[in-house]
C-alpha positions as CSV (number, residue, x, y, z in Angstrom):
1,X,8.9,-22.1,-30.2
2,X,11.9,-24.6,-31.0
3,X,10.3,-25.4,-34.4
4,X,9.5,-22.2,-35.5
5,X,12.9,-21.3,-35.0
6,X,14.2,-23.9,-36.7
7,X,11.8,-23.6,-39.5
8,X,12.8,-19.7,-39.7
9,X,16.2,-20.5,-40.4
10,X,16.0,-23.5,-42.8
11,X,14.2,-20.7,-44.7
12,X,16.7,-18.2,-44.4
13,X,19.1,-20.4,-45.6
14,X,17.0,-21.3,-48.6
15,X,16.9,-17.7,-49.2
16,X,20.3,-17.4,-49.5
17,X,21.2,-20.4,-50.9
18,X,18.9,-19.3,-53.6
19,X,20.5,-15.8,-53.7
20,X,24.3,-17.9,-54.4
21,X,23.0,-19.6,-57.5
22,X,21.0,-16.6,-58.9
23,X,24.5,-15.0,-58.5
24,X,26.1,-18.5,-60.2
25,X,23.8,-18.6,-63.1
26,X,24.5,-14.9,-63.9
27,X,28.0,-15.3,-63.8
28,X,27.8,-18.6,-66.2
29,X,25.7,-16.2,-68.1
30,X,28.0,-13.5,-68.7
31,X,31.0,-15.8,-69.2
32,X,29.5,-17.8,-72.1
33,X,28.5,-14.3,-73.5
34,X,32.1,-13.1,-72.9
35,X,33.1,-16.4,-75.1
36,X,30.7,-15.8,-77.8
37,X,32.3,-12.1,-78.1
38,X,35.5,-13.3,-78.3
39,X,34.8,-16.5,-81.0
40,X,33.2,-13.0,-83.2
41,X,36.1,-11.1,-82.8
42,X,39.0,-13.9,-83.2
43,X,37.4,-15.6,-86.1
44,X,36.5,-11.9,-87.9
45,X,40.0,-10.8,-87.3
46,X,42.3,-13.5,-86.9
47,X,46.1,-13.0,-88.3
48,X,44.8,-9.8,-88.8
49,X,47.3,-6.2,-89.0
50,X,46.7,-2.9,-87.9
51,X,44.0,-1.6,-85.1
52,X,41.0,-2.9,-84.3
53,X,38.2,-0.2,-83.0
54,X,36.3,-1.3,-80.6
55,X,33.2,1.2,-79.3
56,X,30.0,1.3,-77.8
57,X,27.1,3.6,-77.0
58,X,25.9,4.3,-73.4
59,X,23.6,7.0,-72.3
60,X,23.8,8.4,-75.2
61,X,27.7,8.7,-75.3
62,X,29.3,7.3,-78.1
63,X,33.1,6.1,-77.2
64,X,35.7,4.0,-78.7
65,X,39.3,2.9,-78.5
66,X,41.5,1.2,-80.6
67,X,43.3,-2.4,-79.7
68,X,45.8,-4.4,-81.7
69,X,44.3,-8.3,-83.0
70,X,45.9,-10.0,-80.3
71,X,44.7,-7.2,-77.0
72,X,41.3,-8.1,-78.2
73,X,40.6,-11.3,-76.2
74,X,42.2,-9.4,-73.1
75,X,40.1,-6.3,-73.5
76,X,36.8,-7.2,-74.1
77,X,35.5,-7.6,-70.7
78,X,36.1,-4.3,-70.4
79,X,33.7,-3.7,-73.1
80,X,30.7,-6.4,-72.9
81,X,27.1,-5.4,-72.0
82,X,24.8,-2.8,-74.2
83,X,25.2,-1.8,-77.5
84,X,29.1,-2.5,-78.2
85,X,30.6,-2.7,-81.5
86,X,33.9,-3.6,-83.4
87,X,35.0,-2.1,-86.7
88,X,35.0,-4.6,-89.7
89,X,38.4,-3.4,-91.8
90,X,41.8,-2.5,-90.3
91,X,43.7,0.7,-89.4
92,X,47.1,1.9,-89.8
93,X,47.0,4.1,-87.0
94,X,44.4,4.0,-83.4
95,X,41.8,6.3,-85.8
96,X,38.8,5.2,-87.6
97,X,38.9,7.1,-90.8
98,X,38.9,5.8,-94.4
99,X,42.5,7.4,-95.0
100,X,43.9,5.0,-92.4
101,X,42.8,2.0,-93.7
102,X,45.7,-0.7,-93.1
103,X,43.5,-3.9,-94.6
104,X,40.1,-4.9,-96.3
105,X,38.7,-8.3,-94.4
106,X,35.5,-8.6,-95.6
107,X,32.2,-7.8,-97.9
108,X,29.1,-6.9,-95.9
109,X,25.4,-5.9,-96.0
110,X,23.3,-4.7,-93.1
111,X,19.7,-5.7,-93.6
112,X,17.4,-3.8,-91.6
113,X,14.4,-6.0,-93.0
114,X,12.7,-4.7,-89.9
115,X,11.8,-1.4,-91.8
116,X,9.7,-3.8,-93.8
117,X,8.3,-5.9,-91.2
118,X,10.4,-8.8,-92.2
119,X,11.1,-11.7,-89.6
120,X,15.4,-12.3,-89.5
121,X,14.7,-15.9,-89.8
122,X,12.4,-15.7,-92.4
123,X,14.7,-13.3,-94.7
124,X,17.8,-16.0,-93.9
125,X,15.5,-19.0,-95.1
126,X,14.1,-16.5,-98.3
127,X,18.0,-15.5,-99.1
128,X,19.3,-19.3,-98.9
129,X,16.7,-20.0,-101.8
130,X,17.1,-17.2,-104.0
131,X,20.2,-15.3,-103.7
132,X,23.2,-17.3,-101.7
133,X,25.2,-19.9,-103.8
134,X,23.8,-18.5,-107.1
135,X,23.7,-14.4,-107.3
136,X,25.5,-14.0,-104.5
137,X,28.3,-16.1,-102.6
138,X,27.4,-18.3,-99.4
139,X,28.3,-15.2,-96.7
140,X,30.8,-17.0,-93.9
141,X,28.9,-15.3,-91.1
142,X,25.4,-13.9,-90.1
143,X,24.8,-12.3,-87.5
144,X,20.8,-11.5,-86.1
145,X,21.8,-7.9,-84.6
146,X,19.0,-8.0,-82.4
147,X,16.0,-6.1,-85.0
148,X,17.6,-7.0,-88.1
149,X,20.8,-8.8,-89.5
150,X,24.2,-8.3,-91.2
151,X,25.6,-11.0,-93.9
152,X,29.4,-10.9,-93.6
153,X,31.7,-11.8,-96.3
154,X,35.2,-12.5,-95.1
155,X,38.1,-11.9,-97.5
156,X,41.7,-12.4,-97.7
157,X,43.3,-9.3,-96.4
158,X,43.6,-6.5,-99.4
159,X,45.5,-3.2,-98.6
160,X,43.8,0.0,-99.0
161,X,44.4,0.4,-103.4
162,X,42.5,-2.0,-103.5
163,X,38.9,0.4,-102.0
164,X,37.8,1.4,-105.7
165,X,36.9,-2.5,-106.1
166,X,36.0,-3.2,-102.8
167,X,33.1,-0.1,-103.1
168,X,32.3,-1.6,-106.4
169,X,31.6,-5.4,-105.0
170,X,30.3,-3.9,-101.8
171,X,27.8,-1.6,-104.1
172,X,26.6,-5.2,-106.0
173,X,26.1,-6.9,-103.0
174,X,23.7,-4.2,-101.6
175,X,22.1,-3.8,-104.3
176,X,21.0,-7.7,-104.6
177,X,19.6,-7.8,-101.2
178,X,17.8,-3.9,-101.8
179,X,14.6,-5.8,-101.7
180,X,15.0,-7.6,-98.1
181,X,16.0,-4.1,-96.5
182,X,19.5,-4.0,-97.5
183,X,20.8,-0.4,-96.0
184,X,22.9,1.6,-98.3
185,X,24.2,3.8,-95.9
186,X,26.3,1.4,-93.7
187,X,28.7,-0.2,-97.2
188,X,31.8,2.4,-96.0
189,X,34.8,1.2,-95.0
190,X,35.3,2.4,-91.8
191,X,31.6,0.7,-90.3
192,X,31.4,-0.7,-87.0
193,X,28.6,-3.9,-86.3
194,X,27.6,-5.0,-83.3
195,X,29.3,-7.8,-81.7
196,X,27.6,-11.4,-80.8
197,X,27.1,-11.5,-76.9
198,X,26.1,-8.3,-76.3
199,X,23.1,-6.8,-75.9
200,X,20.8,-4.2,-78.2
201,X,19.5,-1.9,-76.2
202,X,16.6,-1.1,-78.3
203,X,14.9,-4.8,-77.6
204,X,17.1,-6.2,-74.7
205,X,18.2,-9.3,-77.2
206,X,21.4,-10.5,-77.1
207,X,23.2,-10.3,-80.6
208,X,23.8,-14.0,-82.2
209,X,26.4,-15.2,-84.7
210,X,25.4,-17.7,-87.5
211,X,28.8,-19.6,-88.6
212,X,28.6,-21.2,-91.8
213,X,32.0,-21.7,-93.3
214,X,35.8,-20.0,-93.0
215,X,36.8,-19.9,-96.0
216,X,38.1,-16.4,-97.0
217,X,37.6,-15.0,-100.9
218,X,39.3,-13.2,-103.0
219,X,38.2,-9.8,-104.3
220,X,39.1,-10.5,-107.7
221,X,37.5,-13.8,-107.4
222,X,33.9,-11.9,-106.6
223,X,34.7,-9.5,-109.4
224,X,35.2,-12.5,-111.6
225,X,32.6,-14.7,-110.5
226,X,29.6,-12.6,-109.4
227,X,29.6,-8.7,-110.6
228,X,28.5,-8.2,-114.1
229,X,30.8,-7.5,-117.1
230,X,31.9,-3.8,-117.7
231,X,30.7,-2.6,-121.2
232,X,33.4,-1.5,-123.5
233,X,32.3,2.6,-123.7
234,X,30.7,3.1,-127.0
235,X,31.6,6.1,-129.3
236,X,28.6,8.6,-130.0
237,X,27.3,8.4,-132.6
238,X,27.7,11.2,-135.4
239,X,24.2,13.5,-135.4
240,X,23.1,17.1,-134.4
241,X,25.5,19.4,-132.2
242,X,24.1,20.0,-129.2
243,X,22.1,23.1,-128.4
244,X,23.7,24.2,-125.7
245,X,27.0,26.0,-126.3
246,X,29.2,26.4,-123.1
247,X,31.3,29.7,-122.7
248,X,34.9,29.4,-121.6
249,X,36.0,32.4,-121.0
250,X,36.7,35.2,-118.7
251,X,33.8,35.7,-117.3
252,X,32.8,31.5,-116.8
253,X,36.4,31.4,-114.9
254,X,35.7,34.0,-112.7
255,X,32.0,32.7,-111.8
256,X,34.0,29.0,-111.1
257,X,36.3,31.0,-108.5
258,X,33.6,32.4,-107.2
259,X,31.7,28.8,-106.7
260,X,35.2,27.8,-105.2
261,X,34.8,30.4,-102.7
262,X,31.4,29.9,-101.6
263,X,32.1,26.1,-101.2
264,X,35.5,26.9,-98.7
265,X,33.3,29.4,-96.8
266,X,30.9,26.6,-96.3
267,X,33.6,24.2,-95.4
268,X,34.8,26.8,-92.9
269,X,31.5,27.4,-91.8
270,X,31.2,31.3,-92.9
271,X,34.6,32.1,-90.5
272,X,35.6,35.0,-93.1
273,X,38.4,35.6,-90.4
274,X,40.6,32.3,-91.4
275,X,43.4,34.3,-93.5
276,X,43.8,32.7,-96.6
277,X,39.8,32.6,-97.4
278,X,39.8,36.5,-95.8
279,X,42.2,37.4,-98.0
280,X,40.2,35.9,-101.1
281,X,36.9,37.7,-100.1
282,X,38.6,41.0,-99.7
283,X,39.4,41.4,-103.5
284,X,35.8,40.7,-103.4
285,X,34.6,42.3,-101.4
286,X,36.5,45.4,-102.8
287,X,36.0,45.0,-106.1
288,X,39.3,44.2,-107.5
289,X,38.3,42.1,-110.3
290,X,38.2,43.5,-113.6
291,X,35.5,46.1,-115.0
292,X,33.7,44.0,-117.0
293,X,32.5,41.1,-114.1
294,X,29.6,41.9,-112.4
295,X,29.6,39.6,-109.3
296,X,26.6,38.9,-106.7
297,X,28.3,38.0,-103.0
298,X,24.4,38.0,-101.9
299,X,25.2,34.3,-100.8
């Protein structure tokens, strides 16, 4: 009776001596995660002005919040599990829109070679040979998302004049990498990527950074060095007029208003009521344009 006893509790205390270093190893888990998160972030955004959003998706709930450079190492423990995601530019002000872009910091592409039954690994390895260092500059970071991967540029900080060229480079470097799944959708300013150490919900893998170098580029240096020379415009050549004749006149100026007004009652989403736009359809409505315009409002 003594022995079983004593054998009962050597293996209750097995038990939850084996329960205390599932606990340990989860913890170590999540704290190296926590440290891969923050070596994305700080190396991404270091010295860097404005906000920094950081969001994530959870039942279906999208969220986010806005954090000065130097809160982000503080705040992303708050943050850290499923799905979470840091925006790639600067803000002047704690909202994500294009308007409020305080600073440019880098070039990206999101490859979703995926869609194409691609292997991540195998598109890094076909890239290194055909596009990066010769079409393309080496990208300072990749990051394997979880289905697919992003190639990240960073750049020294430009302020927001400087979008038109930023769009054009972006635009160039899509359009090289079209053929591994390159998404032409996510080349705004204002996108968000996930962040290494957390998790895609889609495949439960954890998102990993690839670091190859830190050196930041210029945007005028990519222009320079990598997007193809602009063609002087040419002047037409002298031949026939064209057939078509366009009418400016009274009637081809009240059709345009009529187009404008169409497009704000879109806009407003057919809310005649707002004031200004009720105002406008009235003298429609009524008739108070002159005799000779024959308008449709069967729109």
């Amino acid at each position: 009776m003594r022995d079983t006893v004593f054998l009962l509790l050597i293996g209750i205390s097995v038990f939850f001596v084996g329960m205390e270093l599932t606990t340990m190893e989860k913890l170590k888990i999540e704290e190296t995660s926590l440290v891969r998160a923050k070596g994305h972030v700080l190396f991404h955004h270091r010295n860097a002005d404005g906000w920094v959003t950081l969001a994530q998706k959870k039942t279906g709930i999208w969220k986010q919040y806005h954090y000065k450079p130097e809160e982000l190492a503080f705040k992303l423990s708050e943050w850290l599990g499923e799905d979470v995601y840091f925006s790639q530019n600067t803000f002047y002000k704690p909202e994500r829109r294009i308007e409020n872009i305080r600073q440019l910091r880098a070039v990206y592409v999101d490859v979703d070679c995926y869609q194409l039954n691609y292997d991540p690994g195998w598109v890094i390895g076909k890239l290194d040979l055909e596009i990066f260092g010769e079409i393309l500059p080496e990208p300072n970071i990749i990051i394997f998302s979880g289905r697919g991967l992003v190639c990240r540029w960073l750049i020294e900080p430009a302020p927001h004049k400087a979008l038109p060229l930023w769009q054009a480079i972006q635009g160039y470097f899509c359009k090289q990498l079209d053929y591994v799944g390159a998404d032409k959708k996510s080349i705004d300013a204002t996108r968000v990527f996930r962040i290494a150490g957390s998790i895609n919900s889609k495949n439960g893998q954890e998102v990993v950074s690839q670091y190859r170098h830190d050196y930041r580029y210029a945007l005028r240096d990519l222009q320079e060095e990598y997007l193809p020379e602009l063609v002087p415009r040419q002047p037409k050549k002298p031949g026939r007029k064209p057939k078509i004749v366009y009418l400016h006149n009274i009637r081809s100026l009240y059709y345009a208003r009529l187009l404008d007004l169409v497009r704000l009652a879109d806009l407003r989403e057919y809310d005649l009521n707002y004031p200004p736009l009720n105002t406008l359809t009235g003298h429609l409505k009524w008739g108070i344009l002159p005799k000779n315009i024959s308008v449709s409002t069967n729109y």
